[in-house]
N, CA and C of each residue as an Amber inpcrd file, in Angstrom:
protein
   576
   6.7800000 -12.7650000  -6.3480000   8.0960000 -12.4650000  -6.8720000
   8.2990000 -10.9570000  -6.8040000   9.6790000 -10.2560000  -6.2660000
   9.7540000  -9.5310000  -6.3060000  11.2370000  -8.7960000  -7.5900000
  11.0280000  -7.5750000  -7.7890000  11.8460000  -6.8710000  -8.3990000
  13.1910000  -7.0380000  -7.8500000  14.6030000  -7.2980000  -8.1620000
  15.8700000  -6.9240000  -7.7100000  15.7000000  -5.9080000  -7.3690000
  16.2560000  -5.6480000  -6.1750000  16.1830000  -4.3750000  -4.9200000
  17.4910000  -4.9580000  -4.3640000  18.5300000  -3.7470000  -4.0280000
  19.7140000  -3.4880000  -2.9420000  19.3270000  -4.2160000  -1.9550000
  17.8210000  -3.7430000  -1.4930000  17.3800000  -3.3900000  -0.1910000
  17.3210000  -5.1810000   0.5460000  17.3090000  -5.8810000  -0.5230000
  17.1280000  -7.5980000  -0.0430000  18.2570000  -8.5880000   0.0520000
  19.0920000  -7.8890000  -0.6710000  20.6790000  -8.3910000  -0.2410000
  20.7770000  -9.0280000   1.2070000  21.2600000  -9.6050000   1.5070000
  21.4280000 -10.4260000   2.8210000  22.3890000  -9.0650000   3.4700000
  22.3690000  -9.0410000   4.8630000  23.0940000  -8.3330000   5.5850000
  24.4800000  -8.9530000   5.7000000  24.4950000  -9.5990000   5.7400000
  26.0400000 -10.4580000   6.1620000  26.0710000 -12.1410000   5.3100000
  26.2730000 -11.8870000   4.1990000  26.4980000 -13.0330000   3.0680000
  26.9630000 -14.3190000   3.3830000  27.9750000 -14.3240000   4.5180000
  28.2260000 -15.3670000   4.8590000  26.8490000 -16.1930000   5.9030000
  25.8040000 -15.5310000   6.4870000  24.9250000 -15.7390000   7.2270000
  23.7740000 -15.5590000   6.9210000  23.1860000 -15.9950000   5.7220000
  22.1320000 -15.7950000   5.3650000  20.9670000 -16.2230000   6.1680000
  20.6890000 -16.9500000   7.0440000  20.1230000 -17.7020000   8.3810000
  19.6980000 -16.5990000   8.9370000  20.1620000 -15.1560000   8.8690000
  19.8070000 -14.5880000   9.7860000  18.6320000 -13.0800000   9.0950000
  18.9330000 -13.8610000   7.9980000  17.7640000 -13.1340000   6.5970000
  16.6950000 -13.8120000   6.7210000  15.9720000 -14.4890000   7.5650000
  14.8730000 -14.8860000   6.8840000  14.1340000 -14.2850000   7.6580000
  12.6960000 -14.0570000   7.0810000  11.6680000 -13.4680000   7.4360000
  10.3450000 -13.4110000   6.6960000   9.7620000 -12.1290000   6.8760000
   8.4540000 -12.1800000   5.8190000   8.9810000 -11.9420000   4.7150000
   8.1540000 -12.5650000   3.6150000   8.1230000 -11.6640000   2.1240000
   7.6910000 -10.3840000   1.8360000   8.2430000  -9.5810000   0.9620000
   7.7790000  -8.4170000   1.2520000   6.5210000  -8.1010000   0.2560000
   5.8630000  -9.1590000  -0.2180000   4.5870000  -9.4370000  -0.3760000
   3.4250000  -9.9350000   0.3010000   3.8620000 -10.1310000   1.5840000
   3.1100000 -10.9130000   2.2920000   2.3520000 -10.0250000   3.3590000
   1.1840000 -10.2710000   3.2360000  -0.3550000  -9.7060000   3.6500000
  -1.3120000 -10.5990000   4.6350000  -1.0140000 -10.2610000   5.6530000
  -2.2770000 -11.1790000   6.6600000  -3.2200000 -10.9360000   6.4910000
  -3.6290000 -10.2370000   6.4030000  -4.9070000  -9.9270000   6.0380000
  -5.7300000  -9.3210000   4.9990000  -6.5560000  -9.7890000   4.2830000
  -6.9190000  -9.1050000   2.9540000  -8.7430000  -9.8390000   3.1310000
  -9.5580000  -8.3860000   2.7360000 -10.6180000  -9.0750000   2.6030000
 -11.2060000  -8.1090000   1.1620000 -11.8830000  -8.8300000   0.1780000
 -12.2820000  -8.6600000  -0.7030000 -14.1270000  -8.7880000  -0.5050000
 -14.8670000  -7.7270000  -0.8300000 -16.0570000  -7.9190000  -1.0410000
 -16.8280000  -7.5800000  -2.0640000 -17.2890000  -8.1710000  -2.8670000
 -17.9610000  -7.7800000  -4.1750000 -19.3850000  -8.1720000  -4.5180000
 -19.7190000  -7.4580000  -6.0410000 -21.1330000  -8.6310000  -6.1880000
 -21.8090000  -7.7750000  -7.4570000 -22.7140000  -7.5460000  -7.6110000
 -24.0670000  -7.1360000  -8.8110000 -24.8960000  -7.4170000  -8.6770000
 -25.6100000  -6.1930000  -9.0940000 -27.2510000  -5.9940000  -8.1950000
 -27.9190000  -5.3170000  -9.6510000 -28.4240000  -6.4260000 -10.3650000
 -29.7320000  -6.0010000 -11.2840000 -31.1680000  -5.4480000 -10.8740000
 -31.3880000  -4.3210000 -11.3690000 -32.6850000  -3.9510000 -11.1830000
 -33.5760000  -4.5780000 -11.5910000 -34.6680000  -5.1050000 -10.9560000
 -35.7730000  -5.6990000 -11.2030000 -36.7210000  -5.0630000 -11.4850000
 -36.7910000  -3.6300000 -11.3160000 -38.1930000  -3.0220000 -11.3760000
 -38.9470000  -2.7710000 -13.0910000 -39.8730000  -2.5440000 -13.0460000
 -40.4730000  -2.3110000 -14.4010000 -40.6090000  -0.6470000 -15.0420000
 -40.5010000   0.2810000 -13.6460000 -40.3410000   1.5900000 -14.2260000
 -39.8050000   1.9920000 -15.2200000 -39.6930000   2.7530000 -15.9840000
 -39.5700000   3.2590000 -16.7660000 -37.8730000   3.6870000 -16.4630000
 -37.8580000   4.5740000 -15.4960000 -36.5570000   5.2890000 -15.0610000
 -35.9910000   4.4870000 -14.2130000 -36.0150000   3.4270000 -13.3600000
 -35.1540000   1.9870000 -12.9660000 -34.9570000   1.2340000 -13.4470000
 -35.7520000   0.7700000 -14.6170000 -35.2310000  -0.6520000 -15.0780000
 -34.0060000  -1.3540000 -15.7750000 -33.3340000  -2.0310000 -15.8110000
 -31.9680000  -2.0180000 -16.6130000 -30.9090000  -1.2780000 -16.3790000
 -30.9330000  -1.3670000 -14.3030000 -29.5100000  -0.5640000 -14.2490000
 -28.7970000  -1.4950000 -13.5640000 -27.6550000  -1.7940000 -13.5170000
 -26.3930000  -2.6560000 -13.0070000 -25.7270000  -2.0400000 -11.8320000
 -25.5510000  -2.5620000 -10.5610000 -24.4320000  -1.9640000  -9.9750000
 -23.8430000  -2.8700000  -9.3560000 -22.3050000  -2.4360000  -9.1500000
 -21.3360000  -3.4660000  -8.9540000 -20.1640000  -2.8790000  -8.3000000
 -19.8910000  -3.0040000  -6.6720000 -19.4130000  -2.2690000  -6.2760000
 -18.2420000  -3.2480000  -5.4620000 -16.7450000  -3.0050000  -5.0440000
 -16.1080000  -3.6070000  -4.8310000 -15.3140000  -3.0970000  -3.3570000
 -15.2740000  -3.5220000  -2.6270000 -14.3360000  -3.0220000  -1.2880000
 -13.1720000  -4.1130000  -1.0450000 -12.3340000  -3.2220000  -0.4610000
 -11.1320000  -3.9280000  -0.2290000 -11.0300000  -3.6460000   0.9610000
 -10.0570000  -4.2880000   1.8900000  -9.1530000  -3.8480000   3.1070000
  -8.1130000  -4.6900000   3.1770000  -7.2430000  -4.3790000   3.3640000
  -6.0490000  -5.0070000   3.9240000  -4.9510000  -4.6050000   4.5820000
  -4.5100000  -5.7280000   5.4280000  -3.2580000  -5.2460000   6.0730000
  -2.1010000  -4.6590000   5.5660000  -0.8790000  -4.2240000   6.3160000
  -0.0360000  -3.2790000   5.6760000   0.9310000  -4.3850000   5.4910000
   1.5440000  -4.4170000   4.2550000   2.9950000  -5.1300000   3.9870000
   4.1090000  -5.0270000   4.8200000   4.9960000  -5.5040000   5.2600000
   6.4010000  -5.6210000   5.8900000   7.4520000  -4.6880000   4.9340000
   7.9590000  -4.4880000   5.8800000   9.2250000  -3.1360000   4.7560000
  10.8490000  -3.4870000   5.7840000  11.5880000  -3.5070000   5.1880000
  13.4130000  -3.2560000   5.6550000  13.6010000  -2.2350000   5.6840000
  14.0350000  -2.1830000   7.2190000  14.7950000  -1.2790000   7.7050000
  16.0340000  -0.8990000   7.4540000  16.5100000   0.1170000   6.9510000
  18.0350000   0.3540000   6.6270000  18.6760000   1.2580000   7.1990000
  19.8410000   1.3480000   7.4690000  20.8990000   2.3190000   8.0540000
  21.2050000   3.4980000   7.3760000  21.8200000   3.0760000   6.4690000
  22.0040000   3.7900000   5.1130000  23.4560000   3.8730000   4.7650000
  24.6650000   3.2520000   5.3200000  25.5140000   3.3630000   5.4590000
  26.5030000   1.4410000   5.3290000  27.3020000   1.7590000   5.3220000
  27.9920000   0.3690000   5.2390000  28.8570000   0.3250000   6.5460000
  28.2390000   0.0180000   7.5300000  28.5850000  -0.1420000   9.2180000
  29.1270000  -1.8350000   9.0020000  29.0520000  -2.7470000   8.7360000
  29.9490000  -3.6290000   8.1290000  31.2870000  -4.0000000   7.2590000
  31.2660000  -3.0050000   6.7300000  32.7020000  -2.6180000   5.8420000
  32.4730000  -3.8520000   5.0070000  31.3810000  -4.4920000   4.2590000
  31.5100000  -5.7570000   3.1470000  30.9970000  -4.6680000   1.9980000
  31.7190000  -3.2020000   1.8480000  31.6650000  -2.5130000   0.3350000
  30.2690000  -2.3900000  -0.4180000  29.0110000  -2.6450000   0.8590000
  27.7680000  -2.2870000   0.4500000  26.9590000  -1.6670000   1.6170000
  26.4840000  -0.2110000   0.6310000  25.9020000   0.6410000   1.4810000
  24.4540000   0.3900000   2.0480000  24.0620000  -0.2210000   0.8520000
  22.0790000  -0.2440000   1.4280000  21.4330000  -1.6420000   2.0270000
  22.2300000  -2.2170000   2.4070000  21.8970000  -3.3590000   3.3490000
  21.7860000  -4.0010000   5.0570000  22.5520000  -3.0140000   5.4480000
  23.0890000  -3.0860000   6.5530000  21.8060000  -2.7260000   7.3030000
  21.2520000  -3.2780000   8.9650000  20.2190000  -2.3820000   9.1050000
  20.5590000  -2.4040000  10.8010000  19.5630000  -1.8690000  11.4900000
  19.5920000  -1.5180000  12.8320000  19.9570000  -2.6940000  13.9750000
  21.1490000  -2.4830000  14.5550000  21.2580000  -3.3780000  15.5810000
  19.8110000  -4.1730000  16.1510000  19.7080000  -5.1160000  15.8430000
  18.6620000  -5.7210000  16.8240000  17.3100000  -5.8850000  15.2410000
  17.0880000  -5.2570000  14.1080000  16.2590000  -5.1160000  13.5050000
  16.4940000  -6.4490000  12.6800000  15.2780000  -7.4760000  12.5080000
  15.5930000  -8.6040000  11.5350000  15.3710000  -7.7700000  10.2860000
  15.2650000  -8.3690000   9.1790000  14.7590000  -8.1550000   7.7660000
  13.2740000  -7.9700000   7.7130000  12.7370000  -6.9430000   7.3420000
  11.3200000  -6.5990000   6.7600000  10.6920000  -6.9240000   8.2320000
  11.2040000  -6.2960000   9.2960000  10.3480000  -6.2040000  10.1860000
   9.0990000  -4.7770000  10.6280000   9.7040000  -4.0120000   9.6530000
   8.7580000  -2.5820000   9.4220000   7.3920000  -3.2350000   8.7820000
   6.3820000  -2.0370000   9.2630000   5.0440000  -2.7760000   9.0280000
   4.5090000  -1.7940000   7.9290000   3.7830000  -1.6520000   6.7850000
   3.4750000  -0.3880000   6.2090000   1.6560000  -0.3890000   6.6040000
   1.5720000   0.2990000   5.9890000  -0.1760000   0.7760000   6.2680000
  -0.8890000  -0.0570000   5.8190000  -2.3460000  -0.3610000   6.6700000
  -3.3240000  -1.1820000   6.3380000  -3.9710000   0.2670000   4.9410000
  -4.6670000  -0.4080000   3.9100000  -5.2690000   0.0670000   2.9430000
  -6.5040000  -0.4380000   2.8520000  -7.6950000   0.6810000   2.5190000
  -9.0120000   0.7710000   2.1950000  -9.2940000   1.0850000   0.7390000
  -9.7420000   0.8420000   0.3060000 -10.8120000   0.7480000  -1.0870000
 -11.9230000   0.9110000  -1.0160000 -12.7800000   2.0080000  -1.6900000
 -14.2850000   1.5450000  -2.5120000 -14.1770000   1.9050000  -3.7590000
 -14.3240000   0.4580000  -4.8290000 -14.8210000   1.1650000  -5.8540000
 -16.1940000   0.9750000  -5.7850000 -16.8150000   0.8690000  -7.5200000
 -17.8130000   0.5870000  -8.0220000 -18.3880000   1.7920000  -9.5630000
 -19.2390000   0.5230000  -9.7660000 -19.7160000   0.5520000 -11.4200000
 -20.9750000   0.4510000 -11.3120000 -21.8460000   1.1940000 -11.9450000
 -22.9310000   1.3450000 -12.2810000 -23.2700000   2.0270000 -13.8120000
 -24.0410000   0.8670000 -14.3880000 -24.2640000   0.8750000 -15.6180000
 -26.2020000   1.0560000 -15.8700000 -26.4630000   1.4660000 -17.0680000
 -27.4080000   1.4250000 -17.7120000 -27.8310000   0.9790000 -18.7630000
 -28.6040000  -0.4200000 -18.9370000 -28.6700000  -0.5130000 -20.3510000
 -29.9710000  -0.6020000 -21.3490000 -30.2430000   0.5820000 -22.6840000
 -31.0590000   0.3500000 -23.3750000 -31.1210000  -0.4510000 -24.3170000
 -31.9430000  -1.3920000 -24.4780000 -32.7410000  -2.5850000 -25.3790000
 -32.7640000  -1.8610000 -26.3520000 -32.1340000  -2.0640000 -27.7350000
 -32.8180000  -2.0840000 -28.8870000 -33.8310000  -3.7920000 -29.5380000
 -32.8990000  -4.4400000 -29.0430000 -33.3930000  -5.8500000 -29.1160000
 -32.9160000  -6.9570000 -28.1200000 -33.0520000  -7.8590000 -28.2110000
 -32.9640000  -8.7480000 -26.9470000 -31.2450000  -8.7710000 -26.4250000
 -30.4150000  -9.2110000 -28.0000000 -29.1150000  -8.8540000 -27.9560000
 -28.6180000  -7.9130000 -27.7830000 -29.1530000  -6.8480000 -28.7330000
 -28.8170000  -5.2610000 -29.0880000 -28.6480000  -4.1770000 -27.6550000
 -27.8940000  -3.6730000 -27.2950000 -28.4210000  -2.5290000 -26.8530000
 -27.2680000  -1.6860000 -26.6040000 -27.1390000  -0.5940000 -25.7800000
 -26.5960000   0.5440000 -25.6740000 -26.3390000   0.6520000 -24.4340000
 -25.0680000   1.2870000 -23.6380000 -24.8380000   0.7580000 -22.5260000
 -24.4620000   2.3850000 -21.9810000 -24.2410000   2.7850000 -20.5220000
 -23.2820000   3.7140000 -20.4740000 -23.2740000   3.6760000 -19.4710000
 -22.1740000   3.7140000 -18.8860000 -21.1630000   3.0610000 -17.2120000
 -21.1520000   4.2930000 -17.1280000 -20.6940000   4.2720000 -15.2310000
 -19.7600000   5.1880000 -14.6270000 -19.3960000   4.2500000 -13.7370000
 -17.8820000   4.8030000 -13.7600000 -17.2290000   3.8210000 -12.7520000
 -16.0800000   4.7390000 -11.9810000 -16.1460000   4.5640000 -10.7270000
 -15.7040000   5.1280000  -9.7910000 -14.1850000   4.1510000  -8.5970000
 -12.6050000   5.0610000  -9.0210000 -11.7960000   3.6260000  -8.3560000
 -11.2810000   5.1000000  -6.6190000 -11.3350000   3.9130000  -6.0660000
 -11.3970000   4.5650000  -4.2900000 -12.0940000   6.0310000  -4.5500000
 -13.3470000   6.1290000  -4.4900000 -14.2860000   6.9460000  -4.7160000
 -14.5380000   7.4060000  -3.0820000 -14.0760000   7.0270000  -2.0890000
 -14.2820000   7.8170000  -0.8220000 -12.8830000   9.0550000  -0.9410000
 -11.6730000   8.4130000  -1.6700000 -10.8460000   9.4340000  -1.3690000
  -9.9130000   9.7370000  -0.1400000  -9.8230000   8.0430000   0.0600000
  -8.7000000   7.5560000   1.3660000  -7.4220000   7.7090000   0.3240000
  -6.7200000   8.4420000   1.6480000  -5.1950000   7.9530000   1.5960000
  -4.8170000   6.6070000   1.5130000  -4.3040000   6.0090000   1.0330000
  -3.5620000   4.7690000   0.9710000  -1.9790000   4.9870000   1.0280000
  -0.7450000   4.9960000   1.7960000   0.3860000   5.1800000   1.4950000
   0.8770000   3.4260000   1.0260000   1.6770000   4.1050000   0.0090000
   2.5780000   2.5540000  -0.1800000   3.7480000   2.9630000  -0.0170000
   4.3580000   3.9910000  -0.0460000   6.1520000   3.8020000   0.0150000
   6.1430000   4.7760000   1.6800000   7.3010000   3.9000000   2.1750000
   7.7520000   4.8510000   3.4730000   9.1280000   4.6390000   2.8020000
  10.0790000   5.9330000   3.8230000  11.5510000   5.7740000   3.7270000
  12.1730000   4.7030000   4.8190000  12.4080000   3.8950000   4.5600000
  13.1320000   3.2380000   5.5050000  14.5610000   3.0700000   5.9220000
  15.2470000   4.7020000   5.4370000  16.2570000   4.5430000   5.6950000
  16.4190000   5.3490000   6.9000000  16.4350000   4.7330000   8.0950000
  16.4240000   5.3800000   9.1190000  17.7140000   5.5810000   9.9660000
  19.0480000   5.1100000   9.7580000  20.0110000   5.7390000  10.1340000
  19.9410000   5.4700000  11.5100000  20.8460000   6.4240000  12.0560000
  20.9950000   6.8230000  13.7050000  20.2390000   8.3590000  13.7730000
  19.8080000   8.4560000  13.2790000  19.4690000  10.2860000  13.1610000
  18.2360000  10.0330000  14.6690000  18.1170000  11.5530000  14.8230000
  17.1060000  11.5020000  16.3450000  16.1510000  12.5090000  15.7930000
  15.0010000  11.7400000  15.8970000  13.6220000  12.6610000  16.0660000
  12.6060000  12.0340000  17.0730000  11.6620000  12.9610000  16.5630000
  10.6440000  12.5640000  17.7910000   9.6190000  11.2670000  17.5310000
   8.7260000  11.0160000  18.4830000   8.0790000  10.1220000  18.5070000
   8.6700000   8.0910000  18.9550000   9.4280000   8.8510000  19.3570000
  10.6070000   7.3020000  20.0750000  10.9890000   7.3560000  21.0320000
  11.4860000   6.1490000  21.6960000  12.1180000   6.5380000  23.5270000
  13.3310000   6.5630000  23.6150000  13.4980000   7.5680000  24.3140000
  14.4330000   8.5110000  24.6580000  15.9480000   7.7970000  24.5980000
  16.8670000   8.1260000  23.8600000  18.2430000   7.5560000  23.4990000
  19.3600000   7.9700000  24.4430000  19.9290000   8.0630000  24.8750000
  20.8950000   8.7330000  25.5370000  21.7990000   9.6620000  24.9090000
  22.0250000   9.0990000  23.7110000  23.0710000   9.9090000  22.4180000
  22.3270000  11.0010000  22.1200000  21.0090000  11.1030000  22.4290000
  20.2310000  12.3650000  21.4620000  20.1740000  13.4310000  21.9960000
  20.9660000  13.8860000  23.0090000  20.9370000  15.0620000  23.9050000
  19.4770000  15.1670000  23.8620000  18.8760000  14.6640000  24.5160000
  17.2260000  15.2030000  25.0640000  16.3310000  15.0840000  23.7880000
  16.7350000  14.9040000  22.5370000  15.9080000  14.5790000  21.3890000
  15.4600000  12.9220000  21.6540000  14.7450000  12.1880000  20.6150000
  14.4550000  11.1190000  20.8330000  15.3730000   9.8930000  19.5180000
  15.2680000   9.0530000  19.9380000  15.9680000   8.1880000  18.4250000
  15.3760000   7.7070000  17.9970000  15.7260000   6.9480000  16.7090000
  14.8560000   6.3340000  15.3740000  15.2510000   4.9420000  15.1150000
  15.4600000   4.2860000  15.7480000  15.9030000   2.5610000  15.6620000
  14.6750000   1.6170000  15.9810000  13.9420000   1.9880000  15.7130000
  12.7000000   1.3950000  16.0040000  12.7630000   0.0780000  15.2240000
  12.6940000  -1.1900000  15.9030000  12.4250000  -2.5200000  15.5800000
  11.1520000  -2.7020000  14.3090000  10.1890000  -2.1580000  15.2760000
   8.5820000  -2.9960000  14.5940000   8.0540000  -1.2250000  13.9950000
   8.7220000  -0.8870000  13.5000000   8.5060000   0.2840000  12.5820000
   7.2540000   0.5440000  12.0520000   6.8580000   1.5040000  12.2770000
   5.3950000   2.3140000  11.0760000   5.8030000   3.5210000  10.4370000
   4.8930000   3.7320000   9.5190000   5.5710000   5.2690000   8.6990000
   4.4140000   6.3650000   9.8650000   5.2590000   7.3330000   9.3910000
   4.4020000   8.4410000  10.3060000   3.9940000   9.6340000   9.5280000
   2.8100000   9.6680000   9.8180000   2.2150000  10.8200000   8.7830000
   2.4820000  12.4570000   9.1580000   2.6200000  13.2580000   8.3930000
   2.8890000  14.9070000   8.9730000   4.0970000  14.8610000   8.6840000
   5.3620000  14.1900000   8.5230000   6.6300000  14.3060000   8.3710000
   6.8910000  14.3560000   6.8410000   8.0820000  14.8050000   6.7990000
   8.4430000  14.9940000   5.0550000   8.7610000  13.9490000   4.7710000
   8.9060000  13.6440000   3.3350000   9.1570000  12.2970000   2.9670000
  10.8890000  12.0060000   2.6360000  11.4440000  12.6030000   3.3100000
  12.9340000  12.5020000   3.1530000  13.4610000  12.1080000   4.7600000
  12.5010000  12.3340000   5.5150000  12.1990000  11.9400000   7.3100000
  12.5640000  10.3690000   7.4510000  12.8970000  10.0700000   8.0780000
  13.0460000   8.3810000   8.1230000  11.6940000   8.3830000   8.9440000
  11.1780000   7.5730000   8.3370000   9.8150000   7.0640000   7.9870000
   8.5350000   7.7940000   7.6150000   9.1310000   8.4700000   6.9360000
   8.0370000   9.7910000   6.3870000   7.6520000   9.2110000   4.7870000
   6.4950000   9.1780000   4.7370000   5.7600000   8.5830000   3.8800000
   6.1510000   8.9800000   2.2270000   6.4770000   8.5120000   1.0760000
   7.1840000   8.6450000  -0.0310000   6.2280000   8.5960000  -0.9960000
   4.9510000   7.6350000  -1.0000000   4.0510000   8.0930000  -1.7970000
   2.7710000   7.0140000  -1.6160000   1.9970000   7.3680000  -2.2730000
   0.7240000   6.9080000  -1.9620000  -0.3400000   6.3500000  -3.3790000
  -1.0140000   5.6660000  -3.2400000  -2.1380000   4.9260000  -3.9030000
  -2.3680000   5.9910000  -4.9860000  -3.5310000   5.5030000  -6.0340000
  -3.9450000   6.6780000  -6.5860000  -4.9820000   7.5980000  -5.8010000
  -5.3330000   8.6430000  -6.2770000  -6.7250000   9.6250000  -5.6720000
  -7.6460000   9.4260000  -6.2540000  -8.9640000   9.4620000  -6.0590000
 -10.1950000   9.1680000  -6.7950000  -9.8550000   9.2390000  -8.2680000
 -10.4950000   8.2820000  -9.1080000 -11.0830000   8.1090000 -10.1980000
 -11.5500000   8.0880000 -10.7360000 -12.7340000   8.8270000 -11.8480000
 -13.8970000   8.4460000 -12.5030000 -14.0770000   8.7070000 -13.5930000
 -14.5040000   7.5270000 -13.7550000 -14.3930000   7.4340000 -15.6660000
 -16.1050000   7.1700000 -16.3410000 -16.3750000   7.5970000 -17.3640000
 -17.6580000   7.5410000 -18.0080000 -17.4990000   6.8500000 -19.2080000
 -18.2190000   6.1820000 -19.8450000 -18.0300000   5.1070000 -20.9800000
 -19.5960000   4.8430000 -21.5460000 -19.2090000   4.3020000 -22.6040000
 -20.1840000   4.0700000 -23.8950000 -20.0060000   2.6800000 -24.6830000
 -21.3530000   1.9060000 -24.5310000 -20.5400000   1.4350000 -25.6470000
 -22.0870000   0.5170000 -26.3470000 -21.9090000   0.0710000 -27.6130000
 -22.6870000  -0.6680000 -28.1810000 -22.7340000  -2.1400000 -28.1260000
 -23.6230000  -3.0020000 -27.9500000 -23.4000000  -4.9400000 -27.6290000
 -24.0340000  -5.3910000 -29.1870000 -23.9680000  -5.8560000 -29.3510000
 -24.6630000  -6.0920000 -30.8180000 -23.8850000  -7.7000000 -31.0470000
């Protein structure tokens, strides 16, 4: 389920047939890997440590393309999108993850003991973008084939869309914001 967004309005109300497409939740690919790894050893300085570490990857979500303008004249600006572009045919970025947790715990008694984590969220310190601009207009920049209208610049109507990194985020398809940045948190706690 998604949030009410402009951006999902049907292009032409009377033709909704021509709205269908992906969800803009929808992910081909997602792989999850996890697990916990108790120490077995009897040392002194290994024994009773936990680690539990989690990776992600997945494919990039589908995004709508928009004009930005009401080139239809049906009295709505943010729906309308590129000749030829279905709905949520923009692709956004595949995303990486590592976390992980590693804990220590001292025995006071079998139940009893004393614990103290560190836990680490995307601890490599990948970029992840989630928002691009997808309001890409008629405007001409680079990285597209060559338009005729663009006096020798290039155009931006790109069908099967990606965001592009190095550009400002006010750029049609210049990246708007991103995942969090590393995380790490330290904790305490008593089991009793």
């Amino acid at each position: 389920m998604t949030d009410f967004n402009t951006d999902y309005l049907p292009q032409n109300p009377f033709n909704v047939r021509d709205d269908r497409a992906l969800s803009t939740f929808d992910q081909r690919h997602r792989l999850v890997l996890s697990g916990t790894f108790i120490s077995s050893s009897e040392n002194i300085f290994l024994k009773d440590f936990i680690f539990s570490p989690i990776f992600t990857a997945g494919s990039g979500r589908p995004f709508n393309l928009l004009i930005g303008t009401d080139t239809n004249n049906d009295s709505r600006l943010y729906n309308d999108r590129p000749a030829g572009a279905g709905r949520n045919t923009g692709r956004g970025e595949a995303i990486y993850t590592f976390d992980m947790r590693l804990a220590r715990r001292f025995f006071a008694k079998e139940q009893r003991y004393l614990e103290l984590t560190f836990e680490a969220f995307n601890l490599f310190n990948r970029v992840n973008y989630n928002g691009i601009n997808n309001v890409v207009g008629t405007a001409c920049v680079a990285n597209f084939p060559t338009n005729p209208n663009c006096a020798g610049a290039t155009s931006v109507i790109p069908i099967n869309a990606r965001g592009i990194r190095g550009i400002s985020p006010t750029s049609p398809l210049g990246f708007t914001s991103a995942a969090p940045v590393r995380q790490l948190q330290f904790g305490i706690r008593y089991n009793f």
